[in-house]
C-alpha positions in Angstrom: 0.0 0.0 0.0 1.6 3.7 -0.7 2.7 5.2 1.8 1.2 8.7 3.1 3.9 11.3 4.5 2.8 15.2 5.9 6.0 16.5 7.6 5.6 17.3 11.4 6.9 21.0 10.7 3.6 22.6 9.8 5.7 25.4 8.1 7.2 23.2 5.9 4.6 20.8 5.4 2.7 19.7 2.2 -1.0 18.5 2.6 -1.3 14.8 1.9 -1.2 13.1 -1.4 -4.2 13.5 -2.8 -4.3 9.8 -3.5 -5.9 9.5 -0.3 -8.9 11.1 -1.1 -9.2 9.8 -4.7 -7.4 6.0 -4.8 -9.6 2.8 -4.3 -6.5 1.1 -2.8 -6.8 4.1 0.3 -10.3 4.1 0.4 -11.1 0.5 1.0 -7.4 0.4 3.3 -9.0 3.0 5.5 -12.3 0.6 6.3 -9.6 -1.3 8.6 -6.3 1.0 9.3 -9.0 3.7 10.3 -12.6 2.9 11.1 -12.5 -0.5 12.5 -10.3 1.3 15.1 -12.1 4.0 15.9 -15.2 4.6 18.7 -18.8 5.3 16.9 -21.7 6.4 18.3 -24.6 3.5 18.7 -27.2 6.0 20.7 -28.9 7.1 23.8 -29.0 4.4 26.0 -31.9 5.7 27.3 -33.7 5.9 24.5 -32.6 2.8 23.4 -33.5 0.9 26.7 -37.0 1.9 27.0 -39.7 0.0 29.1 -38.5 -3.9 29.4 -36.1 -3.8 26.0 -33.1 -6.0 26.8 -31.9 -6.3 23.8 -31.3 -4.0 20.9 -29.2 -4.8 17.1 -27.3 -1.8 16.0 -24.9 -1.5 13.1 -21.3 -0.5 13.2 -21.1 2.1 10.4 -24.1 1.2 8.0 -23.5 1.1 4.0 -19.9 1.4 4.7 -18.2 -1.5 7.8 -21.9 -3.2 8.0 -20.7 -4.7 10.6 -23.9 -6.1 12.8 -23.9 -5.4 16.6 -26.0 -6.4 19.2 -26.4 -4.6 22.3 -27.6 -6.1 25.4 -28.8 -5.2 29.1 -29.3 -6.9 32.2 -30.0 -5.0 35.3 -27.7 -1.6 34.8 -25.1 -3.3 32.6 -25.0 -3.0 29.0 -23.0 -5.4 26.5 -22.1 -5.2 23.1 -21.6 -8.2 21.0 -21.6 -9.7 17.6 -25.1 -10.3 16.2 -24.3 -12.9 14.0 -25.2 -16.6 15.0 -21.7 -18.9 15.6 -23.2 -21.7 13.8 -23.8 -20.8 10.5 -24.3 -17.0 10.3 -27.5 -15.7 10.8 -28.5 -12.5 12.1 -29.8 -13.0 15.9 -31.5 -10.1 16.6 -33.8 -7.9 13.6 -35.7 -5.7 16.0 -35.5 -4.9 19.9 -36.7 -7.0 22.3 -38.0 -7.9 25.7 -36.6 -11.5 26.4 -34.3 -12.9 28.1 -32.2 -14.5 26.0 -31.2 -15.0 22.8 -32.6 -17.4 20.4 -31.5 -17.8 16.4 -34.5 -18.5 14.5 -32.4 -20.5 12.0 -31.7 -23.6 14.2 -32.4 -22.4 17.6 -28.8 -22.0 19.0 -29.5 -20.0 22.1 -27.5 -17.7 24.0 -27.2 -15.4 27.1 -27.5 -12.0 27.5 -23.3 -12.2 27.7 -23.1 -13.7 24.9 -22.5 -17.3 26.3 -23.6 -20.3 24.1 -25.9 -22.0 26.4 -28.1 -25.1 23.9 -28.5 -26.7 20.7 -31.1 -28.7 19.4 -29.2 -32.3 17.6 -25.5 -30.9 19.2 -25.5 -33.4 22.0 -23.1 -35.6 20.2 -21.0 -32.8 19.0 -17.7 -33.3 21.2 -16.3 -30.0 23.1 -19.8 -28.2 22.3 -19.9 -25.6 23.8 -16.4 -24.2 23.1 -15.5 -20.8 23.2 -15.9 -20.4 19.0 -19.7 -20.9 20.2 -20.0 -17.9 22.3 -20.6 -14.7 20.6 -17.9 -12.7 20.0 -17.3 -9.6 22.6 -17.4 -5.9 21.1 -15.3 -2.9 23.1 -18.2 -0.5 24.2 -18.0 2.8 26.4 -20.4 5.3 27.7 -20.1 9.0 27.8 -23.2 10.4 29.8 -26.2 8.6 28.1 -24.2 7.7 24.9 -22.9 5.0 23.7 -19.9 4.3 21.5 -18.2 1.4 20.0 -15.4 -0.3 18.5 -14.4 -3.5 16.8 -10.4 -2.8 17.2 -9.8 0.4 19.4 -6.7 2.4 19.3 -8.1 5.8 19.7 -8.0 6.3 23.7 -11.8 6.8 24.5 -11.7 7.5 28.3 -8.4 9.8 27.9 -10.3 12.1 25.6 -13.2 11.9 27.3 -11.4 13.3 30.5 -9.8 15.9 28.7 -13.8 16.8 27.2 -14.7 17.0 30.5 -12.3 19.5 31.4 -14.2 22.0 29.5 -18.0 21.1 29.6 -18.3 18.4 32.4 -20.7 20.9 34.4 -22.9 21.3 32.0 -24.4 18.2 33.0 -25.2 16.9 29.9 -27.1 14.0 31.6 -30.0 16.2 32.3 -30.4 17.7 28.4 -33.2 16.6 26.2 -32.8 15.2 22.7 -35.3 17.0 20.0 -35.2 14.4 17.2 -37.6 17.0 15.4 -34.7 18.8 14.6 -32.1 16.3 14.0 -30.8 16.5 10.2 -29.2 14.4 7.7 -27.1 15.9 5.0 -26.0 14.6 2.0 -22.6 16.0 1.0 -21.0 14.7 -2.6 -17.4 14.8 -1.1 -15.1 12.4 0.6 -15.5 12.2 4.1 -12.2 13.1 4.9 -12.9 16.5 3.3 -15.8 17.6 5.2 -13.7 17.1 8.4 -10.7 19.1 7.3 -13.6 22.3 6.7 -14.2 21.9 10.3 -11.2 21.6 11.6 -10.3 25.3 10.7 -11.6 28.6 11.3 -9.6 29.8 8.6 -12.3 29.8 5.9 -14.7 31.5 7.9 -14.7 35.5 7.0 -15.0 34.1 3.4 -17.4 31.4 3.6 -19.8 32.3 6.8 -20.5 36.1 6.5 -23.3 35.8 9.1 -21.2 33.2 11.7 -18.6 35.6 11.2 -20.5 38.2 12.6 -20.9 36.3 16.2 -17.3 35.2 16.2 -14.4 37.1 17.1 -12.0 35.6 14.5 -9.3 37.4 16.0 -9.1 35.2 18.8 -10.4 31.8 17.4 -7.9 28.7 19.5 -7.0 25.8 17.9 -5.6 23.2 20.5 -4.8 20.1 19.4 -4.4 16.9 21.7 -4.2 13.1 21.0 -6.5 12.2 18.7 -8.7 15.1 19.1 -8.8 18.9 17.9 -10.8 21.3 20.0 -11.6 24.7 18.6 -12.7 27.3 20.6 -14.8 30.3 19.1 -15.2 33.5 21.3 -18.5 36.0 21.0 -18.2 39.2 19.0 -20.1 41.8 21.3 -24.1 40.7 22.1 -23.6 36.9 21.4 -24.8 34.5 23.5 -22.0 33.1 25.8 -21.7 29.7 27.5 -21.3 30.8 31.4 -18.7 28.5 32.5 -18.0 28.4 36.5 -15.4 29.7 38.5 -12.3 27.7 38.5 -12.6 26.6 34.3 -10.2 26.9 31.9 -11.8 29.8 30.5 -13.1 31.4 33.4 -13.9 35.3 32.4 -13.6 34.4 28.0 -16.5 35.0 26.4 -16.8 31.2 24.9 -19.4 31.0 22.1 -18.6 27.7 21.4 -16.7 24.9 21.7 -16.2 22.5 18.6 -14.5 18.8 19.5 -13.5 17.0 16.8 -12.2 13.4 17.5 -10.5 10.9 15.3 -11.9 9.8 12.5 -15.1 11.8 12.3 -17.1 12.7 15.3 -17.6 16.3 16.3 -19.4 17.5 19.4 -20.3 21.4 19.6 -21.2 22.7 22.3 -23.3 25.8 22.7 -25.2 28.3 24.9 -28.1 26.3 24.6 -27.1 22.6 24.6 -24.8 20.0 22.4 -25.2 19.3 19.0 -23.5 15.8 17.7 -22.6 15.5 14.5 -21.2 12.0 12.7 -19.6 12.1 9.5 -20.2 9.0 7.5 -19.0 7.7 4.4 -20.7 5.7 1.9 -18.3 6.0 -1.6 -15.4 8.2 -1.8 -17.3 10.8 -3.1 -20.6 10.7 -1.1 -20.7 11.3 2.6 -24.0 11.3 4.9 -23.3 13.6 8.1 -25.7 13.2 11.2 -26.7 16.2 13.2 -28.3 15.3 16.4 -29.8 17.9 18.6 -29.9 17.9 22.8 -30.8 21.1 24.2 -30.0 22.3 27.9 -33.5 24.4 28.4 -36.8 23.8 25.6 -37.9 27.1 26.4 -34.2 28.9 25.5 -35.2 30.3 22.0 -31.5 31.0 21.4 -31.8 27.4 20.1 -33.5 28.4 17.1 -32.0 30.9 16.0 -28.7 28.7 16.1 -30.7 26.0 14.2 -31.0 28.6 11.5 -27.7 29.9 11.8 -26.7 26.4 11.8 -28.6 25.1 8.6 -27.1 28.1 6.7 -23.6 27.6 7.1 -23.9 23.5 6.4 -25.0 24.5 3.1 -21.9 26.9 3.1 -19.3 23.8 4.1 -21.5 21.7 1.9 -20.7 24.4 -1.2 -16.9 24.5 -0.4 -16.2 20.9 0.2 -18.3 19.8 -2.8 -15.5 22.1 -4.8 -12.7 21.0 -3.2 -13.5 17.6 -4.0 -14.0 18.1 -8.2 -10.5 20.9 -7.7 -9.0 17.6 -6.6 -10.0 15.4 -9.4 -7.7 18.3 -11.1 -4.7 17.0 -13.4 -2.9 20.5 -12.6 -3.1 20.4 -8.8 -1.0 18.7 -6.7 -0.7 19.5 -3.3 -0.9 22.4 -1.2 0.2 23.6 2.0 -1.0 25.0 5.4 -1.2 28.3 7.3 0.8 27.7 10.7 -1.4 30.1 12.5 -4.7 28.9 11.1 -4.8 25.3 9.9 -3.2 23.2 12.8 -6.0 21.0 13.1 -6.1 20.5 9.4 -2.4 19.9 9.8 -2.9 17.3 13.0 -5.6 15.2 11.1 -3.7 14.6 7.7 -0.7 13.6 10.2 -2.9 11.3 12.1 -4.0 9.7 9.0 -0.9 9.1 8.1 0.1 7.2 11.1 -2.9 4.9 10.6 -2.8 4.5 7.1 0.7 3.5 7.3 -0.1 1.2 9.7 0.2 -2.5 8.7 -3.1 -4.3 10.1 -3.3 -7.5 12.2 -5.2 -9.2 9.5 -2.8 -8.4 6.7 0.7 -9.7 8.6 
């Protein structure tokens, strides 16, 4: 596989090969050296766990890893595991579900709630039966709040980014905030996924892209801090916008904060406003078509500065959504190359090519 190289010295670095982006060798190569490493979000527990629902099938990155995942609770504690039958493949679970246990409705194979292979009709004779092939195969899962994430090979370092997140917006008790699904979004963006990230991961664009964001955000001052495996972006309020009044003893006690923007390796954001969080999940589907998920959870349902940030919000998607869709057909460019970055402006665009990198050049278990 080619080999991906952005120098560490951001003032002398070129952005990636555009390979990346446009190869079918990089694009299927990043299903394993990338996503099957990294944590994605399966839901709200709570809302997934309603009533007497024990056990729920979810899907690790649909239309892209497929990869079918069964979650599974019994009294507070909540499993993931494969959802695929160990004797000959069929999909356990279709919907959620109240019992018990775990029944395959091929041959009956049953199992526990832990995954545990526990009968088999016409197996008695089967030597070693149940062995620990017969047990369903366990799945890395880890909470955050009410959310759930998972991964089938981790390397990114859920809880130490998830301590560093709580640095910043741990008192916001995010616990308490209520999902609206009636305004959770789904935008189609006809770009590699990769692309629509590096947008995010810089402020740089803004005053020529965003007039009205712009207008809220002292650009002057916009942060870029970059830790492992996650970029965090802070915007500060131009006079009269609404500010997120963090305590005494924070970070950022006495900045006027208008937002904070996480972005965590591969492609989960979480932004985080005067009014509540909005989670956004940036999914590919073919190198040059990428669904991204905006889910809404709001602090207070009376705050009305909500809306006009859904507004706000809608407009400058359609803005990234405009530039990204360019970059990708300026890449498809015989006459372009690379290019390379501003040191003051793009260090999370920097960071993220240099983390794919790293991955990409990483030989995978399955392939020594």
């Amino acid at each position: 596989m080619k080999k991906f190289f952005v120098d560490n010295d951001i003032t002398k670095a070129r952005t990636i090969d555009k390979d990346f982006y446009l190869s079918k060798e990089a694009w299927d190569n990043a299903k394993e050296n990338i996503f099957s490493k990294s944590w994605q979000y399966l839901g709200d527990k709570n809302e997934l766990f309603k009533g007497a629902v024990k056990t729920y099938p979810r899907t690790f990155m649909e239309n892209y890893l497929d990869e079918p995942l069964l979650l599974t609770k019994k009294s507070d504690e909540i499993k993931c595991m494969s959802n695929v039958c160990t004797h000959r493949g069929f999909i356990l679970s279709h919907h959620p579900a109240e019992s018990q246990n775990l029944t395959c409705k091929y041959h009956g194979r049953r199992f526990s709630l832990e995954g545990e292979c526990l009968s088999m009709p016409e197996f008695k004779s089967v030597e070693g039966f149940p062995a620990a092939c017969d047990h369903l195969k366990k799945v890395d899962l880890k909470s955050w709040n009410q959310f759930l994430f998972a991964s089938l090979n981790p390397k990114v370092d859920f809880d130490s980014i998830f301590s560093k997140i709580n640095e910043r917006v741990g008192f916001l008790n995010i616990e308490d905030f209520t999902h609206c699904p009636q305004y959770d979004k789904v935008y189609s963006v006809n770009a590699h996924w990769a692309l629509y990230c590096e947008n995010f991961l810089e402020g740089f664009h803004i005053p020529f892209v965003h007039n009205d964001l712009n207008a809220l955000i002292d650009y002057g001052e916009y942060e870029t801090l970059c830790y492992e495996d996650m970029v965090l972006q802070i915007g500060y309020a131009s006079d009269g916008t609404a500010t997120i009044d963090v305590p005494e003893n924070h970070p950022d006690t006495g900045k006027k904060v208008a937002a904070y923007y996480y972005w965590i390796f591969p492609n989960m954001m979480l932004n985080f406003y005067s009014w509540g969080v909005q989670l956004n999940f940036i999914m590919p589907l073919t190198p040059k078509l990428t669904k991204v998920h905006f889910i809404y959870y709001l602090k207070d349902l009376q705050d009305n500065r909500f809306t006009d940030g859904d507004q706000l919000g809608d407009k400058t998607e359609r803005e990234d959504e405009f530039v990204v869709e360019g970059v990708q057909s300026g890449l498809e460019s015989s006459l372009y190359q690379q290019g390379r970055f501003s040191p003051s402006m793009e260090q999370g665009v920097h960071y993220f090519q240099q983390r794919i990198c790293e991955y990409m050049n990483t030989l995978s278990k399955s392939k020594i």
